[in-house]
N, C-alpha and C positions, 0 to 999 in steps of 0.2 A: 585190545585183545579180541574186541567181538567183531570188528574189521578184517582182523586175521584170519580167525575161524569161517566167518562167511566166505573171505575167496579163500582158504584152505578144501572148504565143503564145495564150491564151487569150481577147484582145481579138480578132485576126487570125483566130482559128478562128472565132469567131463572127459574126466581117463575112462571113465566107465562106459561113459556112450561109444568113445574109439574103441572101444577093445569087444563091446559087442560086436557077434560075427556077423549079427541082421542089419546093421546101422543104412543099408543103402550106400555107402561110399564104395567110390573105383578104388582099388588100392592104389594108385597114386594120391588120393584124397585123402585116403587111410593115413598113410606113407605122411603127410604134409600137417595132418590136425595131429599127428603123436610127436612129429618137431616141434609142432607148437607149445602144445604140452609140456612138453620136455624143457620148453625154453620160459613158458609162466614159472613152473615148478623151481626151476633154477633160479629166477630172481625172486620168487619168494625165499628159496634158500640164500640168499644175499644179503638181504634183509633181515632175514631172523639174525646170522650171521655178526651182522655187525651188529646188532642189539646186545647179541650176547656177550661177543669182544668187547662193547662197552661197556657190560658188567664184569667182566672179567678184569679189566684194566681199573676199574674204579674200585674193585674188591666185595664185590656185593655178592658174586657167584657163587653158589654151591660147588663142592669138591663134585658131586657129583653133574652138573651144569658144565665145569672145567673138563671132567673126563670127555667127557659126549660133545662139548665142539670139539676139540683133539681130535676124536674119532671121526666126525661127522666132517671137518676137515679136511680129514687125508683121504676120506673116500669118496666128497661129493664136489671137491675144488675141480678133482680131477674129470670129473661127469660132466660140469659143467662149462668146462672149458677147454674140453675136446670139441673138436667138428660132431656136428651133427650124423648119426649113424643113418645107412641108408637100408636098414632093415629092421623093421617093423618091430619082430619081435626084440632088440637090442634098446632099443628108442622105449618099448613100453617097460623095462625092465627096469633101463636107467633112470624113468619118471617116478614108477614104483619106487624105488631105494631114495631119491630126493623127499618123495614126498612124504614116507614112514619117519626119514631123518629129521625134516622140518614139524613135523608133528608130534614129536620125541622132544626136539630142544623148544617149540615154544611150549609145552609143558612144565619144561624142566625152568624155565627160565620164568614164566608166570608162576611157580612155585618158590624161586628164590626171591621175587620180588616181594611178600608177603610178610 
């Protein structure tokens, strides 16, 4: 978990440097560090992912653990495995929603494990 949390914290620090408007980046720099973003934030969402399908399959999961991948699911498989957006604001939004989701379920999932 504390492996997690560090690059979670470490994801978040970094959506935050992008989305400063002083950062010094050309927007195409802008444009290319929020795909990146988008694209860490997604395979942490992978990960958690299958952590918690494996609790889910093994019967360990919270009802509520079970609600929220379902949810988390149908709204971030799709984020994540569209093409990449080629505008700014689309790219930080979709980072934003990965990374609220991913930090919702490992919550919820280091709480069932207990």
């Amino acid at each position: 978990m504390k492996i997690f949390l560090a690059s979670f914290l470490a994801l978040a620090l970094g959506a935050c440097a992008i989305l400063a408007p002083s950062n010094g980046l050309t927007p195409a720099q802008q444009l290319l560090a929020a795909q990146q973003a988008r694209n860490t934030a997604c395979a942490t969402w992978s990960g958690v992912f299958a952590t918690a399908l494996a609790m889910r399959q093994a019967k360990t999961a919270s009802p509520t653990l079970i609600q929220q991948i379902t949810l988390a699911d149908s709204q971030l498989t799709p984020v994540c495995t569209s093409p990449l957006p080629t505008d700014l604001a689309t790219i930080q939004a979709q980072t934003t929603q990965v990374m609220t989701s991913v930090g919702i379920l490992e919550y919820l999932t280091q709480a069932s494990k207990k």
